[in-house]
C-alpha positions as CSV (number, residue, x, y, z in Angstrom):
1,X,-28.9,-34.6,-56.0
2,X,-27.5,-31.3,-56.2
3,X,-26.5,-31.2,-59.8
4,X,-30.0,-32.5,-60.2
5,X,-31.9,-30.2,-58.3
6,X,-29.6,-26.9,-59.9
7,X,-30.5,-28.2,-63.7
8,X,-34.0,-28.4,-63.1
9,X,-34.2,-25.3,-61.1
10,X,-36.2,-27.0,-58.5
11,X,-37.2,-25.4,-55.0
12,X,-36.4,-26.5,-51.9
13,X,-32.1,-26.9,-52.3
14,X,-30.6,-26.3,-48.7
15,X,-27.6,-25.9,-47.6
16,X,-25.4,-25.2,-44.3
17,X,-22.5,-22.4,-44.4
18,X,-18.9,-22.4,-42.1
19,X,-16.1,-20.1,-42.2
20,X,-12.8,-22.0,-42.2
21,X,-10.5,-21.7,-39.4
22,X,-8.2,-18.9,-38.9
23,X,-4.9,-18.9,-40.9
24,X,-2.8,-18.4,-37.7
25,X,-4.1,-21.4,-36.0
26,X,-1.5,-24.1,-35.6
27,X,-2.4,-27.1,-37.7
28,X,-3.2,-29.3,-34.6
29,X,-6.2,-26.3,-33.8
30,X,-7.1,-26.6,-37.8
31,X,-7.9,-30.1,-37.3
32,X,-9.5,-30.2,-34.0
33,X,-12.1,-26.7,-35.3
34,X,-12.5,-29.3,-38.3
35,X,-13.8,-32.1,-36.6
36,X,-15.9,-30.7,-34.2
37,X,-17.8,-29.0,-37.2
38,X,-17.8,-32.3,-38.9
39,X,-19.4,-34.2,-36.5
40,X,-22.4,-31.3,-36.4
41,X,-22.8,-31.4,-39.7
42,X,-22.0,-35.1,-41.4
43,X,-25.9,-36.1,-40.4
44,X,-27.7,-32.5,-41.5
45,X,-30.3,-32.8,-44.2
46,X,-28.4,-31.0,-46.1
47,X,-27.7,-31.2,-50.4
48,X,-24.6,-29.2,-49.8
49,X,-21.5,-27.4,-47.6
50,X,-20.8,-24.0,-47.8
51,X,-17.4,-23.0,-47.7
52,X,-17.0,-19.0,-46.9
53,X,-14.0,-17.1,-48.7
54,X,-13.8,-14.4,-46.8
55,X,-12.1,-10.9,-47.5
56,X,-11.4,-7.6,-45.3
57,X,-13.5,-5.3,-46.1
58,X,-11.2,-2.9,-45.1
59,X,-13.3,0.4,-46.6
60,X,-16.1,-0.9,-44.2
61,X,-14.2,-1.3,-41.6
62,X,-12.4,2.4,-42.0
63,X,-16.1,3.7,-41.6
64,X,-16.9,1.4,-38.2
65,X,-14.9,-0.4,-36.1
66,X,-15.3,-4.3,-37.0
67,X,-17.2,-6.1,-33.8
68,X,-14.8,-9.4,-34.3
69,X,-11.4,-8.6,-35.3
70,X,-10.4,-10.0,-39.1
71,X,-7.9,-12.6,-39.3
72,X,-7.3,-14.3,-42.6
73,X,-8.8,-18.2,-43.0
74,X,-7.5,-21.0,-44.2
75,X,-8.3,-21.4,-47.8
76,X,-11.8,-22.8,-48.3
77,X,-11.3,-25.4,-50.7
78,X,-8.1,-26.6,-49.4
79,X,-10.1,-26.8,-46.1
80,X,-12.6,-28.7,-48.1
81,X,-10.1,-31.0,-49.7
82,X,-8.4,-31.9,-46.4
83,X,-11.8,-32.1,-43.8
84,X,-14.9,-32.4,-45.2
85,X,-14.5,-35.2,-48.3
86,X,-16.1,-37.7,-46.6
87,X,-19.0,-36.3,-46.5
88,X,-21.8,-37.7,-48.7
89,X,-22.7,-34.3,-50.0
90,X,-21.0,-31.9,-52.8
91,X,-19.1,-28.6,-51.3
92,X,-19.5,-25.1,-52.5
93,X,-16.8,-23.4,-52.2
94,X,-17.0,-19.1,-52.2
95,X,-14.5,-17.6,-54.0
96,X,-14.3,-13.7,-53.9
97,X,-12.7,-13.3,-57.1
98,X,-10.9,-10.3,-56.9
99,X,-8.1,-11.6,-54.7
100,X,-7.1,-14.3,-57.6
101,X,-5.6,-13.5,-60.6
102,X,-7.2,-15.1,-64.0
103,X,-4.4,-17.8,-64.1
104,X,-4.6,-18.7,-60.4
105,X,-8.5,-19.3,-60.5
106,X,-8.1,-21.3,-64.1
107,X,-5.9,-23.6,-61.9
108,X,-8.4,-23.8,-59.3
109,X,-11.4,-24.6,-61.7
110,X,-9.0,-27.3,-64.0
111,X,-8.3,-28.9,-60.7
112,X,-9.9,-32.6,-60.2
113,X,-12.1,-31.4,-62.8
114,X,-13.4,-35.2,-63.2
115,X,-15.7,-34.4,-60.4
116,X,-18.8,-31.6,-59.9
117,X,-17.2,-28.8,-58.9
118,X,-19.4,-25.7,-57.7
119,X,-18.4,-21.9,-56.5
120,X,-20.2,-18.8,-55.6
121,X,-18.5,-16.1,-57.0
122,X,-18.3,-13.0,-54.7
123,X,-16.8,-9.4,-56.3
124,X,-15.4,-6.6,-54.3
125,X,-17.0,-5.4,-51.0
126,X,-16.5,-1.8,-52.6
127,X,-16.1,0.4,-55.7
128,X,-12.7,1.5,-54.1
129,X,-10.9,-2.4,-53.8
130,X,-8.3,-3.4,-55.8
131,X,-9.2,-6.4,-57.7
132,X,-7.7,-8.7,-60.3
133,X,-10.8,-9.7,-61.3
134,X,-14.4,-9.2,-61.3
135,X,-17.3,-11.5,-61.4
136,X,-18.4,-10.9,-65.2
137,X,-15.0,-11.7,-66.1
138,X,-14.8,-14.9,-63.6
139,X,-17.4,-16.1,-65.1
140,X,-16.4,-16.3,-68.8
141,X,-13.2,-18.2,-67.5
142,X,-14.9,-20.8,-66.0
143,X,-17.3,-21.4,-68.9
144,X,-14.2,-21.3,-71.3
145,X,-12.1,-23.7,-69.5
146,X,-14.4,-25.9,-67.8
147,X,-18.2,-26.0,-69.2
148,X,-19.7,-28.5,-66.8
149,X,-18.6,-26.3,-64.0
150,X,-21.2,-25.0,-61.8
151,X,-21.1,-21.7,-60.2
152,X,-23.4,-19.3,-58.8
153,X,-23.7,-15.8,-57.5
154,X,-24.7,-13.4,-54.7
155,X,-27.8,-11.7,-54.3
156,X,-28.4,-8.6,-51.7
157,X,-32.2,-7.8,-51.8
158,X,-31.5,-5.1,-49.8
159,X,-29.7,-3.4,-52.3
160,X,-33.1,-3.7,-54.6
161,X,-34.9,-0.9,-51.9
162,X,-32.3,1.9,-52.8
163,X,-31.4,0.9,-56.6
164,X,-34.3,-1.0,-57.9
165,X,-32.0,-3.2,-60.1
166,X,-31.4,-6.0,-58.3
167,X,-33.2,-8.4,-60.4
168,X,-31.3,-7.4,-63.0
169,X,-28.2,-7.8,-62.1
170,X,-29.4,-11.3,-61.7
171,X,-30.4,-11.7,-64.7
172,X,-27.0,-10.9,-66.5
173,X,-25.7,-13.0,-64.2
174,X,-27.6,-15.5,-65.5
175,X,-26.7,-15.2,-68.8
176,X,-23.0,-14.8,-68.1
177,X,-23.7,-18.5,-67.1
178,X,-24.4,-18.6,-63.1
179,X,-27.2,-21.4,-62.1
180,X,-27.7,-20.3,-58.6
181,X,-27.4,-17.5,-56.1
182,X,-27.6,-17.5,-52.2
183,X,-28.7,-14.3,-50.6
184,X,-26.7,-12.2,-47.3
185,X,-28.1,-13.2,-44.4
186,X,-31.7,-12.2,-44.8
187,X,-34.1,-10.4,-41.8
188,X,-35.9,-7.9,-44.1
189,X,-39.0,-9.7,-45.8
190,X,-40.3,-6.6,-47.6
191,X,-36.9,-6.1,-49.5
192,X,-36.8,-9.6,-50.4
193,X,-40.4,-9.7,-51.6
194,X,-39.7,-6.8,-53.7
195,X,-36.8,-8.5,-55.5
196,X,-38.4,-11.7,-56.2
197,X,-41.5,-10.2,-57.7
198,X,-39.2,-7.9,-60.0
199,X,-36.6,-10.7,-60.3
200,X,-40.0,-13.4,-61.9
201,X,-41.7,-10.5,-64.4
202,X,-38.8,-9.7,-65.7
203,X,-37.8,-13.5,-65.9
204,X,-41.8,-13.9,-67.1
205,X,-41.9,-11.4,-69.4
206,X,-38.5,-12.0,-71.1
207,X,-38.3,-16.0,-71.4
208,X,-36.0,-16.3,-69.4
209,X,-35.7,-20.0,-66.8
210,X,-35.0,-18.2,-63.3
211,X,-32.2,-20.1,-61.3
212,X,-32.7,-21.0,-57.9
213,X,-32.6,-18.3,-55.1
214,X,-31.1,-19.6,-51.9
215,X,-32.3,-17.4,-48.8
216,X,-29.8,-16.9,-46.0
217,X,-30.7,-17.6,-42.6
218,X,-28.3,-16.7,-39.6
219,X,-29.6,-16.9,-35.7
220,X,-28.7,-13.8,-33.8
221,X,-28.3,-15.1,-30.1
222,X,-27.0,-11.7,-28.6
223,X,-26.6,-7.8,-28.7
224,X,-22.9,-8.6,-29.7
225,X,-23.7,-10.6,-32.7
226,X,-26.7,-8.6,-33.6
227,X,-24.1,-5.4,-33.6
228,X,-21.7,-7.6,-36.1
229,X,-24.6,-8.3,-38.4
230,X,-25.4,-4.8,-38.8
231,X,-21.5,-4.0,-39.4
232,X,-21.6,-6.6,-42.3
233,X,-24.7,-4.8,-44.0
234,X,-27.3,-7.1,-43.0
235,X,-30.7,-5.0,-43.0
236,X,-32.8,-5.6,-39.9
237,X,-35.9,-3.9,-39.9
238,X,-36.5,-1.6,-36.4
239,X,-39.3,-3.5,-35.3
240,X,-37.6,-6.7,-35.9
241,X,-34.6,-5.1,-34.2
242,X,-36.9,-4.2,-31.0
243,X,-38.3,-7.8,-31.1
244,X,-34.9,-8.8,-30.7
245,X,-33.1,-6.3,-28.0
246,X,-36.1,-6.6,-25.8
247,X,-36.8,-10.3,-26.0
248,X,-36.2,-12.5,-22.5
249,X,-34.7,-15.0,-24.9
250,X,-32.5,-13.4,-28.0
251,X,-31.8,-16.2,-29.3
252,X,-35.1,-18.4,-29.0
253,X,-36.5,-15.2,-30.9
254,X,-34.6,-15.1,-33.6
255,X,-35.2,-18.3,-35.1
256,X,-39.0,-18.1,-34.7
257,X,-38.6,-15.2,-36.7
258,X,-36.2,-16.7,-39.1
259,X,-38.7,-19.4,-39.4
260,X,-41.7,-17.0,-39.6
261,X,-39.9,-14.6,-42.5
262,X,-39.4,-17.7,-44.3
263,X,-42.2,-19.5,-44.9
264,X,-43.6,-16.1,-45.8
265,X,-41.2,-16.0,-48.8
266,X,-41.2,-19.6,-49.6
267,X,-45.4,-19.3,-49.8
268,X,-45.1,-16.0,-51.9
269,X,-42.6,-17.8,-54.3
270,X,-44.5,-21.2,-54.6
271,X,-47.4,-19.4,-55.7
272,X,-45.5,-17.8,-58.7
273,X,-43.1,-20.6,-59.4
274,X,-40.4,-19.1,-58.4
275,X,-37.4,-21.5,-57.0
276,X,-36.1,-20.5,-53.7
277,X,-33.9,-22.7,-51.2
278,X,-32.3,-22.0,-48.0
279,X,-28.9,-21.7,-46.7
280,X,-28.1,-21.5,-43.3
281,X,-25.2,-20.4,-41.2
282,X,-23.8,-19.1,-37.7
283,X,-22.2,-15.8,-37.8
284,X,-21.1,-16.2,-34.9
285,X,-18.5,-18.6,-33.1
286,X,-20.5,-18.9,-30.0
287,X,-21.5,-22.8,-29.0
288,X,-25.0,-21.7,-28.4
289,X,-25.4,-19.7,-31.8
290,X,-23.8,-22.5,-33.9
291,X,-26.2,-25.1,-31.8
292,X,-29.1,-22.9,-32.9
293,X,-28.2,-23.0,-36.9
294,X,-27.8,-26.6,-36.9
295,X,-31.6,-27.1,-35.4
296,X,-32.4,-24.2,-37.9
297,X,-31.5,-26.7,-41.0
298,X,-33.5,-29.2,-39.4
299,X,-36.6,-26.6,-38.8
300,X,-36.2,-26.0,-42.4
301,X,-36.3,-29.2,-43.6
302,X,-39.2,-29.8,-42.2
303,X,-41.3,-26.6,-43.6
304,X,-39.6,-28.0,-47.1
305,X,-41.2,-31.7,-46.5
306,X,-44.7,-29.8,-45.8
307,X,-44.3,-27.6,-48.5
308,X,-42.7,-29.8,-51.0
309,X,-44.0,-33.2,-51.3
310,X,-40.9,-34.4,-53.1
311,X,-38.0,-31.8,-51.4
């Protein structure tokens, strides 16, 4: 269905998002964190898994201290491989492409190439990282060596509000080959208006088929994890922000909002055709917080069948 879906640039493709273990963790822990993630997500309505590759961003964290200390994870598609196979949907696996050299990642891609494989290519959190590779470049490997391959990209619509370009840089993307991109965690529904008109005229007016744009949704359940979404970048309007400090129920508030900020984007986008989907995720590793993304999923499934007779 996935495949599907991504070739005819449909609407309505969602998706649920984990962070592997940590690295450290003895194997015994590995499989224990596995399973109890399995058994919350094996039933989602889901078309795929997300599988985070996550870096340090060590020039972030130089400027403010990191909420959660970073520990490196287990590798997501090893993770993948090992855990989550039996499940009846496709994994995405994230692969921030500067850490890999060109041969290492040509492995990876060759690798039980048989079967649909599909990435999200990140690049460097900053101008100032060392990097083997970059995305541009990660790209023409994998359409050289492995055609069929699917891969998408990353899209901040924040980013849009200070350098207008946004849409464009989706646009090359697209050409260089990527046939989907998922979002940050999104909170800000002016920015990611903003894109999305820019990102369709200049699709519109240039003949070019957009790709699908999958939204990022992330419940917020405290002043801890609110703190740690901020420290990743993740813009959150003030008012939103007081909405959210000031509530009797954090949590409970956040995803009425999540839900409220995107049905206003899914309506603006169905109007002009645009394909957007829906990605959601727990940022945090608190019981409650992960609780509230899985119901999330299921919220948004639901808009999707109202919306989208055939999602």
């Amino acid at each position: 269905m996935l495949k599907q879906k991504l070739l005819n640039r449909q609407p309505g493709i969602l998706t649920y998002g984990m962070t592997p273990p940590k690295a450290v963790y003895t194997p015994d822990k590995i499989a224990e964190i596995a399973q109890k993630q399995l058994a919350r997500i094996e039933a989602l309505p889901i078309d795929a898994l997300l599988l985070y590759d996550v870096q340090e961003e060590a020039d972030r964290a130089a400027e403010q201290e990191r909420p959660f200390p970073y520990l490196p994870m287990v590798d997501p598609s090893q993770y993948g491989d090992l855990y989550f196979r039996g499940l009846p949907v496709p994994q995405i696996i994230y692969r921030c492409v500067g850490k890999y050299t060109e041969a290492r990642l040509e492995e990876w891609i060759k690798a039980n190439s048989e079967h649909d494989k599909y990435a999200v290519y990140v690049g460097a959190s900053s101008s100032n990282q060392e990097v083997h590779l970059d995305v541009a470049s990660a790209a023409r490997l994998s359409k050289r060596v492995q055609p069929d391959f699917h891969f998408g990209g990353v899209v901040i619509p924040e980013r849009h509000t200070k350098k207008q370009d946004e849409h464009l840089r989706v646009v090359n993307k697209i050409r260089d080959g990527c046939s989907f991109f998922v979002s940050q965690a999104t909170y800000n529904v002016e920015a990611s208006k903003n894109f999305l008109s820019d990102y369709y005229y200049t699709c519109t007016n240039n003949g070019i088929v957009m790709a699908p744009v999958l939204f990022n949704l992330a419940p917020c359940g405290s002043a801890k994890t609110l703190e740690f979404m901020k420290w990743l970048g993740i813009s959150i309007p003030k008012w939103l922000e007081n909405e959210l400090k000031y509530s009797s129920d954090v949590l409970d508030k956040s995803l009425v909002l999540a839900r409220q900020l995107f049905e206003e984007l899914l309506d603006f986008s169905l109007e002009k055709g645009i394909p957007i989907g829906c990605s959601v995720e727990s940022v945090s590793t608190r019981k409650v917080e992960i609780e509230a993304s899985v119901q999330l999923v299921r919220d948004i499934k639901s808009l999707f069948d109202r919306k989208l007779p055939s999602a």
